[in-house]
VOBA-1610 file (N, C-alpha, C; in pm, whole numbers, padded with zeros to 5 digits, always signed):
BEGIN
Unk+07349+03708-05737Unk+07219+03645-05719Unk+07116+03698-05817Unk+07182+03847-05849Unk+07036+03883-05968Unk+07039+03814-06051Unk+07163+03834-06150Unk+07162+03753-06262Unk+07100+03636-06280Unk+07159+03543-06217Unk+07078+03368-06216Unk+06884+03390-06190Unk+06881+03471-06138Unk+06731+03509-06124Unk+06695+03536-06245Unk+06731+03610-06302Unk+06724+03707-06476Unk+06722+03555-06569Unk+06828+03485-06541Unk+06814+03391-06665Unk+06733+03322-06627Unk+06673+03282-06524Unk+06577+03170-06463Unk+06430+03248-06511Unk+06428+03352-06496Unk+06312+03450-06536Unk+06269+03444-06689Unk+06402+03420-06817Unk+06418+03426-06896Unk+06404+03308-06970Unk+06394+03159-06884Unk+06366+03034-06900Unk+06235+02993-06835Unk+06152+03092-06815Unk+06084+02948-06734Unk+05964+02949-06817Unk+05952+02833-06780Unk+05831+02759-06865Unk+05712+02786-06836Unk+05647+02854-06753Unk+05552+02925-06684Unk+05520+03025-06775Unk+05609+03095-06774Unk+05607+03245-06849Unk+05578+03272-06980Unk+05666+03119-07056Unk+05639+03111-07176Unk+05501+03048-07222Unk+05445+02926-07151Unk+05327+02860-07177Unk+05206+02991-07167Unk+05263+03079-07027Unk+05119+03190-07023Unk+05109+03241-07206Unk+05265+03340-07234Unk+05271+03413-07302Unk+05235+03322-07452Unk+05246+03187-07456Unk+05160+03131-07581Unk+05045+03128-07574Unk+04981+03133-07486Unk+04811+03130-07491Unk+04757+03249-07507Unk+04828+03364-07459Unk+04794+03497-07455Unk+04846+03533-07634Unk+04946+03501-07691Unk+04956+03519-07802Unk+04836+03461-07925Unk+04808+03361-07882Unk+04695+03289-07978Unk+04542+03394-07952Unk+04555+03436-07805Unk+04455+03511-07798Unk+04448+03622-07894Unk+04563+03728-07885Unk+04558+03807-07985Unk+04513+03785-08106Unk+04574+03653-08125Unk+04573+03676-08318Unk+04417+03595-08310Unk+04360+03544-08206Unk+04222+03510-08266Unk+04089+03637-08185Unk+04181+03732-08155Unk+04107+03843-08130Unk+04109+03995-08202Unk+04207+03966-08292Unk+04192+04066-08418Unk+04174+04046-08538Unk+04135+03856-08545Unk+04069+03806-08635Unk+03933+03825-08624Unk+03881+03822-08519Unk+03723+03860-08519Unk+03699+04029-08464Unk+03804+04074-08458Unk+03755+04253-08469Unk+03747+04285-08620Unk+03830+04186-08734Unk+03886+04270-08858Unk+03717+04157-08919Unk+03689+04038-08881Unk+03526+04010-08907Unk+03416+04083-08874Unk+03411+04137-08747Unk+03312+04213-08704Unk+03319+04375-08790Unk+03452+04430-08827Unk+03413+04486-08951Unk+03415+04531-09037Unk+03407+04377-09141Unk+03326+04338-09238Unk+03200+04319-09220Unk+03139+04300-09110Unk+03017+04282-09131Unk+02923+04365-09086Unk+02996+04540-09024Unk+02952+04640-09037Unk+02840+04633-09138Unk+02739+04684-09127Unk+02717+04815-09200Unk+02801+04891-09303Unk+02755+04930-09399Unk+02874+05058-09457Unk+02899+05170-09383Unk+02817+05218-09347Unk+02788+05365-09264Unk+02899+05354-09169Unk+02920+05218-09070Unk+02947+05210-08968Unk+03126+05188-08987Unk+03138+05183-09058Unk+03321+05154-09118Unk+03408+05275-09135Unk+03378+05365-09075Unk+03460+05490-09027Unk+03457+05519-09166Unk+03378+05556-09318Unk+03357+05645-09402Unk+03391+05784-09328Unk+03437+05863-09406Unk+03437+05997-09405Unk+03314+06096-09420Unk+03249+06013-09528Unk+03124+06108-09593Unk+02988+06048-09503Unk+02985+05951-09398Unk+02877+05950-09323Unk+02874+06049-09202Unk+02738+06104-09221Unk+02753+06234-09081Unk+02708+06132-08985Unk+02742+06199-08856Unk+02720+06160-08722Unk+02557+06088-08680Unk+02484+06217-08711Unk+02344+06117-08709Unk+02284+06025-08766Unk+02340+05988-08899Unk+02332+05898-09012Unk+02398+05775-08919Unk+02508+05772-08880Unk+02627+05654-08832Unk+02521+05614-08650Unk+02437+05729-08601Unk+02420+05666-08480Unk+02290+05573-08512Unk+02193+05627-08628Unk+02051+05588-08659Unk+02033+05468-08746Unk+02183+05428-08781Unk+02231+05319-08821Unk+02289+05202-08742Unk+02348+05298-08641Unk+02394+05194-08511Unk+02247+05147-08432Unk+02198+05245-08463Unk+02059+05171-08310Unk+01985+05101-08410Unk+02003+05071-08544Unk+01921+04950-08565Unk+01982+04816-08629Unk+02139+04829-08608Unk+02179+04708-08679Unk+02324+04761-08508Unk+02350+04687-08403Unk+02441+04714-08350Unk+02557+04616-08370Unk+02469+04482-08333Unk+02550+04388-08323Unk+02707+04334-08357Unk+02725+04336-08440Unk+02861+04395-08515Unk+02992+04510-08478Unk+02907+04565-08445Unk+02976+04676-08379Unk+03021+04658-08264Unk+02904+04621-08169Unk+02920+04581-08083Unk+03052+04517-08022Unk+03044+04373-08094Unk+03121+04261-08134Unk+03275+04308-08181Unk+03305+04432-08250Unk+03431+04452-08283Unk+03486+04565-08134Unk+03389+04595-08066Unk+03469+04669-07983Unk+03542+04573-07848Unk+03430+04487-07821Unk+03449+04371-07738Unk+03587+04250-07807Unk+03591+04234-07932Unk+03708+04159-07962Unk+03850+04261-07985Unk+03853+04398-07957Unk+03918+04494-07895Unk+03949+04453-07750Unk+03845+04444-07717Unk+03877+04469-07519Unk+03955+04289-07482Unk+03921+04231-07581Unk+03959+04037-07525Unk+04152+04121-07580Unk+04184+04177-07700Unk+04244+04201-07774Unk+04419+04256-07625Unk+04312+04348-07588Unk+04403+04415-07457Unk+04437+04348-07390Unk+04328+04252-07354Unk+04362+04163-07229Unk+04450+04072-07261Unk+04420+04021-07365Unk+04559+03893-07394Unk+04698+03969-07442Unk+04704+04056-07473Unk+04764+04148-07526Unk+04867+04151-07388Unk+04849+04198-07298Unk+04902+04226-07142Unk+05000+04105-07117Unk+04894+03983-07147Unk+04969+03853-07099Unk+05046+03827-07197Unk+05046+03856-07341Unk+05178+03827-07453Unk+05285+03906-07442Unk+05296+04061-07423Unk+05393+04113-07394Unk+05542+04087-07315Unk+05492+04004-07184Unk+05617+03978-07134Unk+05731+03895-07209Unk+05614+03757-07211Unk+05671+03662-07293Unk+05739+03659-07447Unk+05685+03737-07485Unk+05777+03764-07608Unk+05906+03849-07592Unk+05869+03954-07494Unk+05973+04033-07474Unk+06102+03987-07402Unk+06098+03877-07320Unk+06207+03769-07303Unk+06254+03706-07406Unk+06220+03649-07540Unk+06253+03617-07615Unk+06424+03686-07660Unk+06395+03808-07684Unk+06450+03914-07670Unk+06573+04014-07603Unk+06508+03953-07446Unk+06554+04021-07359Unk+06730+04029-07379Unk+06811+03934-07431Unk+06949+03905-07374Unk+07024+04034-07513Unk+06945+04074-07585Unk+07042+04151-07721Unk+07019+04268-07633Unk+06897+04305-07610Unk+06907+04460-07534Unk+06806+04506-07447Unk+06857+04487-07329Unk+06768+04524-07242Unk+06709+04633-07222Unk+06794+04742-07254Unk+06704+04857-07243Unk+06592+04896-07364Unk+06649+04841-07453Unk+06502+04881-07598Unk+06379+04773-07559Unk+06411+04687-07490Unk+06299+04549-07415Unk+06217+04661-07335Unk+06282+04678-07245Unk+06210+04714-07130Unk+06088+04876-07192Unk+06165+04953-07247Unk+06096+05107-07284Unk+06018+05074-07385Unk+06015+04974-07546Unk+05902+04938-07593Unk+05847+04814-07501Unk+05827+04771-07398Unk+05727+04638-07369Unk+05683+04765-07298Unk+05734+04865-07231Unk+05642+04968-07192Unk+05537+05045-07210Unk+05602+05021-07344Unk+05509+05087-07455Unk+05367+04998-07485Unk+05412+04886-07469Unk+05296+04787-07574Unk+05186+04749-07436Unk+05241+04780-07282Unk+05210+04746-07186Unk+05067+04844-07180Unk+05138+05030-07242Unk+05020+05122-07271Unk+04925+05080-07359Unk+04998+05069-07501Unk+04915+05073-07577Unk+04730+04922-07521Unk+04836+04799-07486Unk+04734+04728-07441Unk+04625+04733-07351Unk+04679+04837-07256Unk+04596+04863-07160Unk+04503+04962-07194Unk+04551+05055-07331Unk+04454+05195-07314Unk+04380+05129-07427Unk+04430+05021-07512Unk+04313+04954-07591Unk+04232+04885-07513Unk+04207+04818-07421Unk+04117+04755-07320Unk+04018+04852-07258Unk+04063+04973-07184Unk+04007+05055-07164Unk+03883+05103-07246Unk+03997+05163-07319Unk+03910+05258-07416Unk+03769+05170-07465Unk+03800+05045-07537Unk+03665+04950-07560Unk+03604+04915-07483Unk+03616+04895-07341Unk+03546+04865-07219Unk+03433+05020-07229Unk+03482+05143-07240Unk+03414+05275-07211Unk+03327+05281-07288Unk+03385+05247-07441Unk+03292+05258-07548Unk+03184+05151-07577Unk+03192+05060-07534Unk+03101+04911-07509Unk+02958+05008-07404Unk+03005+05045-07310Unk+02913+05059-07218Unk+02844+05200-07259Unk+02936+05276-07329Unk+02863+05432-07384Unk+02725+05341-07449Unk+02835+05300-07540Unk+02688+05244-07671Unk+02617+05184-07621Unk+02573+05126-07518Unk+02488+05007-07511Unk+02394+05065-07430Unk+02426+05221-07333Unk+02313+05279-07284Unk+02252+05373-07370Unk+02371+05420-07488Unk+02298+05513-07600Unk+02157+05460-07701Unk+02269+05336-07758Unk+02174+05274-07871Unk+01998+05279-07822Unk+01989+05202-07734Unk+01852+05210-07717Unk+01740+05360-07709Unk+01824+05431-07681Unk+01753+05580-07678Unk+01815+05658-07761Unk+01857+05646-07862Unk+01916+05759-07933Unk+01814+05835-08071Unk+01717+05707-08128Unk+01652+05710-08212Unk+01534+05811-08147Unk+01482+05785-08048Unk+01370+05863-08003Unk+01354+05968-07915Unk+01512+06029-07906Unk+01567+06142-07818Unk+01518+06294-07918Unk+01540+06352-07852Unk+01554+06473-07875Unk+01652+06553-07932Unk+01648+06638-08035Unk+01729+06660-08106Unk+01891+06726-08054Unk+01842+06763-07935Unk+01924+06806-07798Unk+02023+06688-07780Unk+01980+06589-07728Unk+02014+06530-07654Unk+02128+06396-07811Unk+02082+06403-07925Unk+02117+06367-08031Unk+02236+06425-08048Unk+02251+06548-08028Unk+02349+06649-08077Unk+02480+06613-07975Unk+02412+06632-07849Unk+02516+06584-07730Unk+02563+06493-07751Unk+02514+06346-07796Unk+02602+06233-07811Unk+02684+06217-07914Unk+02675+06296-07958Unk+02722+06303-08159Unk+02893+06384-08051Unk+02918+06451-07960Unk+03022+06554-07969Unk+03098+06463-07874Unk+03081+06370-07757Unk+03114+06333-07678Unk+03117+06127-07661Unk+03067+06116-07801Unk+03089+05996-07823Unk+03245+05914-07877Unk+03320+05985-07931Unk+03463+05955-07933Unk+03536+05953-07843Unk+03475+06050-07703Unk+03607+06081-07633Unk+03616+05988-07502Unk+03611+05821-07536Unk+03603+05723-07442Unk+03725+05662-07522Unk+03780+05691-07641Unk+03871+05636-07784Unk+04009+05657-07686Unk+04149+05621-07729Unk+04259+05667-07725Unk+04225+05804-07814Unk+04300+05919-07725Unk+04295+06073-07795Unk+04439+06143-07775Unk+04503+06155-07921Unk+04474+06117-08042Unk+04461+05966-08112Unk+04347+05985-08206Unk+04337+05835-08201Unk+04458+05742-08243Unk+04469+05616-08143Unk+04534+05497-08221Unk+04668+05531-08160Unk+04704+05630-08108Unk+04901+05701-08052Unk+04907+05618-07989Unk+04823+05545-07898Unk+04833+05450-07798Unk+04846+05295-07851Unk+04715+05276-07843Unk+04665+05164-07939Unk+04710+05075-08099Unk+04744+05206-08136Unk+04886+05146-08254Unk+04947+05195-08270Unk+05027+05307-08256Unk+05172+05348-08238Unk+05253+05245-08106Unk+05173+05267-07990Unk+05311+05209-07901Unk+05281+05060-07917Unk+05212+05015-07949Unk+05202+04873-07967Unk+05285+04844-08106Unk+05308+04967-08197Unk+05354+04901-08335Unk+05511+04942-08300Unk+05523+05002-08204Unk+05656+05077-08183Unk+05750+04908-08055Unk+05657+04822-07970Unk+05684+04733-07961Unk+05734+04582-08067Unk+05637+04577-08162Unk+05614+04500-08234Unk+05773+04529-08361Unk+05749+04644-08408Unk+05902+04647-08444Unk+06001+04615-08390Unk+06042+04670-08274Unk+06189+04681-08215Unk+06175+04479-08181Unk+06082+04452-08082Unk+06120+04323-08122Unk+06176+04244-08247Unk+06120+04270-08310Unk+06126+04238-08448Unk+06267+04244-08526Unk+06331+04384-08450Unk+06452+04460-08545Unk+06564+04385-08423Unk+06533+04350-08315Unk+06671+04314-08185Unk+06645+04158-08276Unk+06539+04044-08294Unk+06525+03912-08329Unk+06595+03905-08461Unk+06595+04003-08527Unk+06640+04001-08651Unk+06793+04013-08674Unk+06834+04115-08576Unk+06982+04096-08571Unk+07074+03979-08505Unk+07005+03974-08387Unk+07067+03845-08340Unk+07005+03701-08338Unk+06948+03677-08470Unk+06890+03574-08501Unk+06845+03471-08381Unk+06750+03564-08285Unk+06704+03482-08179Unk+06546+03439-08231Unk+06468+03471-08394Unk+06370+03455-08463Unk+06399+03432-08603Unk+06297+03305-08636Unk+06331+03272-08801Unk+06307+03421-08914Unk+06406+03473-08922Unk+06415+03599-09050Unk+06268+03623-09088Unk+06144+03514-09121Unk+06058+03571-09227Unk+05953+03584-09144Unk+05980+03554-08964Unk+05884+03650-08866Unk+05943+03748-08873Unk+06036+03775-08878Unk+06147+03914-08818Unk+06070+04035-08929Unk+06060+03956-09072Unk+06001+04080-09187Unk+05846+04092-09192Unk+05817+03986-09144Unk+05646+04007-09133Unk+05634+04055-08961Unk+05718+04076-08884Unk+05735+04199-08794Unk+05722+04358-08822Unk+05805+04354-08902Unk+05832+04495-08981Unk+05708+04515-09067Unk+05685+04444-09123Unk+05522+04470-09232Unk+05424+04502-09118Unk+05436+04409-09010Unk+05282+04425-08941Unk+05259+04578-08832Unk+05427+04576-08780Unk+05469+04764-08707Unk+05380+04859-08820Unk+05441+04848-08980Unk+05348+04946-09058Unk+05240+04962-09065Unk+05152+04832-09074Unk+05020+04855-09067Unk+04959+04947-08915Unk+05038+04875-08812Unk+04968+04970-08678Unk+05022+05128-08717Unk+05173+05206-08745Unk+05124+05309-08801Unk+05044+05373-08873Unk+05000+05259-08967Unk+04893+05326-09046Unk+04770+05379-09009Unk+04742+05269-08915Unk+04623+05295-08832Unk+04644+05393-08735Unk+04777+05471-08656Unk+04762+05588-08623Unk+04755+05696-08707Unk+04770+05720-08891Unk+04772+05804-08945Unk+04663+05778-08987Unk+04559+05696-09017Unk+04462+05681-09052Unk+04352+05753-08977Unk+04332+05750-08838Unk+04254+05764-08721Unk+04294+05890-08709Unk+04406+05993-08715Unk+04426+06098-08701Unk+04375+06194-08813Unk+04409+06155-08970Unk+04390+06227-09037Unk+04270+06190-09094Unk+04211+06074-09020Unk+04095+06062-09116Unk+04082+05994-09284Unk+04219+05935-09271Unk+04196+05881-09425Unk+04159+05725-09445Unk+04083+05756-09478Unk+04014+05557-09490Unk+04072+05496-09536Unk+04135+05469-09652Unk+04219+05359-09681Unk+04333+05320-09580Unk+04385+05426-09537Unk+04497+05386-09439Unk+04405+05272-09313Unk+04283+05334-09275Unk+04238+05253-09188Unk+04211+05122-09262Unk+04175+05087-09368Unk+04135+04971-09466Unk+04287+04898-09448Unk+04385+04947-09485Unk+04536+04847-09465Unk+04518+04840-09294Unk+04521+04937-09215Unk+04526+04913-09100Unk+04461+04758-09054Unk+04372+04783-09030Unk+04223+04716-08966Unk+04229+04575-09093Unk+04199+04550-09228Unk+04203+04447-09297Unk+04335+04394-09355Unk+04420+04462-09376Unk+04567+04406-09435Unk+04618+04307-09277Unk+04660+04429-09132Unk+04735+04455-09067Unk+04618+04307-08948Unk+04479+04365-08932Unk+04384+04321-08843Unk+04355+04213-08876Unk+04339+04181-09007Unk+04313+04031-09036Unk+04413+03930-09117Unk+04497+03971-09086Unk+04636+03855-09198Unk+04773+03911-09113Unk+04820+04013-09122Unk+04982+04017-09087Unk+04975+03997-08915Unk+04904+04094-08844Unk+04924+04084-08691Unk+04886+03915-08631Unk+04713+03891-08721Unk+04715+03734-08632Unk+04825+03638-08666Unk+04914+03627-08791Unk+05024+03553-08845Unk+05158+03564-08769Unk+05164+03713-08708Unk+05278+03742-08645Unk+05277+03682-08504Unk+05165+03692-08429Unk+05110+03671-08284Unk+05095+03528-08284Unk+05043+03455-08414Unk+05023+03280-08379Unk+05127+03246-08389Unk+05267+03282-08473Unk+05359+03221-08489Unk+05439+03202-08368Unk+05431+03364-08321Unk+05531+03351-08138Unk+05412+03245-08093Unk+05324+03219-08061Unk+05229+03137-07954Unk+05306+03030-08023Unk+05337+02952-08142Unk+05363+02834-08138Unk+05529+02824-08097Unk+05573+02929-08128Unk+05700+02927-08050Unk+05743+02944-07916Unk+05698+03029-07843Unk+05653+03009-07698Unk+05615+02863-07645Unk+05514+02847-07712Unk+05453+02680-07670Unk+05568+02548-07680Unk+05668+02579-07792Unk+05768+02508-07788Unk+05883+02484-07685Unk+05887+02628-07711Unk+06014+02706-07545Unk+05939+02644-07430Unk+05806+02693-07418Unk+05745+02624-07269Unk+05823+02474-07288Unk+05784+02416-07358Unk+05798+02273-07338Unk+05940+02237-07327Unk+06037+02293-07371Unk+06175+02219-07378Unk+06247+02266-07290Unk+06195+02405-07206Unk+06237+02471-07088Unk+06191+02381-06986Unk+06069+02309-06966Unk+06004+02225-06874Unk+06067+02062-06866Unk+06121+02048-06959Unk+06187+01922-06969Unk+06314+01964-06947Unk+06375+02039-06971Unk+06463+02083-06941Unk+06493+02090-06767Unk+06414+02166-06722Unk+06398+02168-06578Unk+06352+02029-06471Unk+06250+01920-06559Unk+06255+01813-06490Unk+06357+01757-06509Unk+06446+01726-06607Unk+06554+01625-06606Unk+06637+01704-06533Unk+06666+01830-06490Unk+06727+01881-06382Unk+06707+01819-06274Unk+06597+01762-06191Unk+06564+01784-06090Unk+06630+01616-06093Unk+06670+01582-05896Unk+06673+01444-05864Unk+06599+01354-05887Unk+06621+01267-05909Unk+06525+01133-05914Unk+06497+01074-05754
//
């Protein structure tokens, strides 16, 4: 009785229609995090050479943007949650156990990216307004305790286990040609960029965040994520016809 459950789980058209809409979400929610910034500020683009009070006295008078990229973060998680399954059925029949321990993974990473931008949305939005006319005290305090709403260390979450999903799918579709080959390699391109962005965020090196965030944030991940949504959207449909011409007349 499990089994037939498993493949029925693995067909249904429910699962797949969610997991296409949730996929389109992604890729049109790290299209407008990798817009929002560009349209930073300079200061505000994780430079190295901007100090802390420079980056907040810059935030409290131009936020918007910022704003805007942490919030197309938090939409980012949420659809993120609902694409995971569905792709990971795609999948499911080459190997279940590398399915299950990376969708685990991508299940973290999505959730502690939702989080984390939900914390940092609400830090900033009671800071900004008082930060300019605080006290040098109270300046200093937000400068030490303003990261630590982030995934810590940065991105282990947020793009390691999400890029550590995004591969292995990628590497099981690729072997058993259950995905057209030139998602399977723009799989593998787009896993690198989310490492990058954990070596970037850790060590602090900007360009890595520049491939991260603009190579990875605005071209390989939304290309990788719209393509499953239109494939999902297909599966929904031929699984659903599939299942009415099942049924009696």
């Amino acid at each position: 009785m499990i089994e037939p459950a498993r493949l029925h789980m693995q067909h249904d058209p429910t699962i797949a229609k969610a997991g296409s809409i949730a996929s389109f979400g992604v890729a049109l929610s790290y299209l407008a995090s990798s817009v929002c910034a560009v349209l930073m500020p300079p200061e505000l683009q994780g430079r190295p050479d901007v100090a802390p009070h420079q980056f907040w006295m810059v935030l409290s008078q131009d936020p918007l943007a910022h704003l805007g990229f942490h919030w197309s973060w938090v939409a980012a998680g949420f659809f993120g949650l609902g694409a995971v399954p569905a792709i990971s059925l795609v999948v499911w029949s080459r190997n279940r156990g590398a399915v299950l321990w990376s969708a685990a993974a991508a299940f973290c990473g999505f959730a502690v990216l939702a989080r984390s931008h939900l914390m940092e949305v609400a830090f900033d939005r009671r800071i900004i307004p008082q930060y300019p006319h605080a006290d040098p005290a109270f300046q200093q305090a937000v400068q030490v305790v303003a990261g630590l709403a982030l995934d810590v260390p940065d991105g282990v979450f947020t793009y390691g286990a999400i890029g550590v999903w995004v591969v292995t799918v990628s590497w099981l579709a690729h072997q058993a040609r259950l995905l057209p080959s030139p998602l399977c390699v723009l799989g593998y391109a787009t896993g690198l960029t989310y490492f990058a962005g954990v070596l970037g965020y850790t060590f602090l090196v900007h360009w890595l965040l520049v491939v991260s965030i603009g190579v990875g944030g605005f071209l390989l991940a939304p290309i990788w994520y719209a393509w499953l949504g239109f494939i999902l959207r297909e599966r929904a449909a031929q699984h659903g016809a599939s299942a009415h011409a099942g049924q009696p007349s």
